[in-house]
N, C-alpha and C positions, 0 to 999 in steps of 0.2 A: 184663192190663196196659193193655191199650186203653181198657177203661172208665175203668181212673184218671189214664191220661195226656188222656182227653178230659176226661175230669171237672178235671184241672191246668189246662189248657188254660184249660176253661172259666170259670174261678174267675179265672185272670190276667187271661181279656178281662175279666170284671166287674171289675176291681179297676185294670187300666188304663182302662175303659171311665169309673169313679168319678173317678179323679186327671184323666182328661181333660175332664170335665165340670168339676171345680173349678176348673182352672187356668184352663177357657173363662169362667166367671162371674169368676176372680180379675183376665181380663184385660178383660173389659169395665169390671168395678169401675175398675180402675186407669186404664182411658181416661177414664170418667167422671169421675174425681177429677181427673184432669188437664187437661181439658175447664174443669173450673172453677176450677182454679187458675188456667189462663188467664185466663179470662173476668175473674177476679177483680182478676189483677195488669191487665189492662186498663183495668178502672174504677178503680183505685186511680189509677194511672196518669193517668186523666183527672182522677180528683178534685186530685191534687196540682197540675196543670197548674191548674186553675181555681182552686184555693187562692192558686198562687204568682199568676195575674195579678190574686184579688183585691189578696193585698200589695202587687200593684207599684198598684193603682190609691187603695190606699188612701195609701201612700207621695204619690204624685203630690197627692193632696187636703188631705193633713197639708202637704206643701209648700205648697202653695195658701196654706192658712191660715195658715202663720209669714209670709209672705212680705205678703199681707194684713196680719195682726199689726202686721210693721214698717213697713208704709204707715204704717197707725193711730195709730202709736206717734211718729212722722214730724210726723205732722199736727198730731197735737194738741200737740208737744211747741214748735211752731210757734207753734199758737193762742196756748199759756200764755204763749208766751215774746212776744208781740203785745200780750197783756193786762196782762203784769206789768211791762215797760220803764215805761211809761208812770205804773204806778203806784209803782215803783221810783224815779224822777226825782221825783218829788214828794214821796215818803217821803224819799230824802236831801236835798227842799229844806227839806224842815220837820225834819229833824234839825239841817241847816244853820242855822234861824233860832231853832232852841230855844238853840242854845251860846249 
């Protein structure tokens, strides 16, 4: 009985000896995995930051340029209306003298 109880014995160390060596590689796996999911959501993280202050600055630039736009739009609506009076009075003086 000694022989087969060592020989039991022997067989469960192997065989606990086995599951404890998996579980040691399944927990370094799992730190690993974990390790760069962080890392991951980190960068992610950063990238969206740098995304959203691209938006805000491209925002701020897109304003720039309506606001510009409506200068534009301002000035010239200015000029035309400088160049047309003028030509306006005299288009209704010569209507004026066609009756």
């Amino acid at each position: 009985m000694s022989e087969s109880a060592a020989q039991y014995i022997s067989e469960l160390e192997e065989i606990l000896h086995s599951y404890t060596t998996i579980f040691l590689v399944f927990d370094i796996v799992f730190f690993i995995m974990l390790l760069a999911g962080v890392i991951l959501l980190i960068h992610f993280a950063k990238s969206k930051k740098k995304l959203k202050e691209s938006n805000e600055y491209l925002l701020f630039t897109i304003q720039g340029q309506e606001e510009e736009r409506g200068r534009n739009f301002t000035t010239l609506w200015h000029r035309i209306s400088v160049i047309a009076s003028p030509c306006a009075r005299i288009w209704m003086q010569k209507k004026i003298f066609l009756r």
